[in-house]
N, C-alpha and C positions, 0 to 999 in steps of 0.2 A: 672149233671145239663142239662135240655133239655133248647134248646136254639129255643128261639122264628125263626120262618121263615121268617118274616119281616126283622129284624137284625142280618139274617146271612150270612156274606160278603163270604165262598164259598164254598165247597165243602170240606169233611173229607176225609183225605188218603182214607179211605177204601173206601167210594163213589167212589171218583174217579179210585183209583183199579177196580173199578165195570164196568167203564164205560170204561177205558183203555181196559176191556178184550172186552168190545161187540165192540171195534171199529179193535179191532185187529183182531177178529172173520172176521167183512164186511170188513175190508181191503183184506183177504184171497177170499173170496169169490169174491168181485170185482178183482182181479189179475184175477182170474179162469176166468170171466165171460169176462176179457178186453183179455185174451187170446187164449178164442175160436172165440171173436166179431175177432182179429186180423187176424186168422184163415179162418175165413168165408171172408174178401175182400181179404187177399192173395192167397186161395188157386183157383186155377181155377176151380173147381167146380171137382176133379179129387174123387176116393171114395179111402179112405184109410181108416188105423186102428183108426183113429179120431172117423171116423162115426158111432163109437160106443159107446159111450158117451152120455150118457142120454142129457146132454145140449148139445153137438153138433145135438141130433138128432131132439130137438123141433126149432135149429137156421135152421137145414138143409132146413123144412117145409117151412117158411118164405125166407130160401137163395132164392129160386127159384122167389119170389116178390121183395124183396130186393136187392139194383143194390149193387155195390160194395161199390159206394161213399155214402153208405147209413150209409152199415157198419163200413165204417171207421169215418162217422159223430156221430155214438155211440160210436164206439170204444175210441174217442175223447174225448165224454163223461164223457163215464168212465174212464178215464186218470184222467180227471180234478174232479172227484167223490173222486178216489182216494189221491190225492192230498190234497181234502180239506178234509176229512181224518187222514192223514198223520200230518196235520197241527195242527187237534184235538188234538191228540196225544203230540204233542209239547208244547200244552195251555197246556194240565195236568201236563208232564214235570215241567211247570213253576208254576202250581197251579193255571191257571186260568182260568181253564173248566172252564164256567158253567153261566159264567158272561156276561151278554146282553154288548155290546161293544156301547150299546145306551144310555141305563140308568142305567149301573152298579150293576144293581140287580142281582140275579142267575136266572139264565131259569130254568123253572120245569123239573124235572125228565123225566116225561111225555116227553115232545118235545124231552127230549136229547134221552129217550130210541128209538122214533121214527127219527129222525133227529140227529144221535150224531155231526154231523159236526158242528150243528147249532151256529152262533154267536149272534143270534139277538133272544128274546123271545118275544114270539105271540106278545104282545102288539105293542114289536118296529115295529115288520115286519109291521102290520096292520097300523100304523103311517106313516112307511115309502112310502108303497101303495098307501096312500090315500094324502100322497105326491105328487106325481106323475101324 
């Protein structure tokens, strides 16, 4: 039985499997990315077996504009990226990816595949904005 999208309160295991793996995927990749960001304000600028690293070597380009506290304001960032992330992960856990934390509806696919962290679907954000 296909179930109208209007009335449907959330996401099927296997969606969510779907969505568990792509956040599991950018979870990996933001550690990588919060761990060369770490890299680039701790290290004194010395050249090691690092600098060999295709992402170390597009940060190395920028190291030289970017002061330390620059990096450590992404590095930050991306802590808190991951985190909310992490958090994703938890909602599925409990079954409740997917659900706008505004109006109880599910966020579209769309926003989650772009956005997985996301709690709020287009409409609430744009509400909330225009809040403000």
């Amino acid at each position: 039985m296909m179930e109208n999208k209007d009335t449907k309160t959330r996401y099927t295991d296997d969606e969510l499997e779907e969505f568990r793996e792509l956040i599991l995927k950018k979870i990996k990749a933001a550690k990588e990315d919060l761990a060369v960001l770490t890299e680039a304000f701790t290290n004194s600028g010395e050249n090691n077996t690092n600098d060999t690293s295709p992402t170390f070597k597009i940060l190395e380009e920028g190291q030289n504009v970017m002061s330390k506290e620059e990096n450590s304001q992404l590095a930050t960032r991306q802590a808190k990226f991951i985190k909310s992330l992490e958090a994703a992960l938890n909602r599925i856990e409990d079954k409740t990816y997917g659900i706008c934390r505004e109006t109880g509806r599910l966020i579209s696919k769309e926003r989650l595949r772009s956005v997985p962290h996301a709690t709020l679907s287009i409409e609430a954000k744009k509400r909330m904005q225009n809040i403000r």
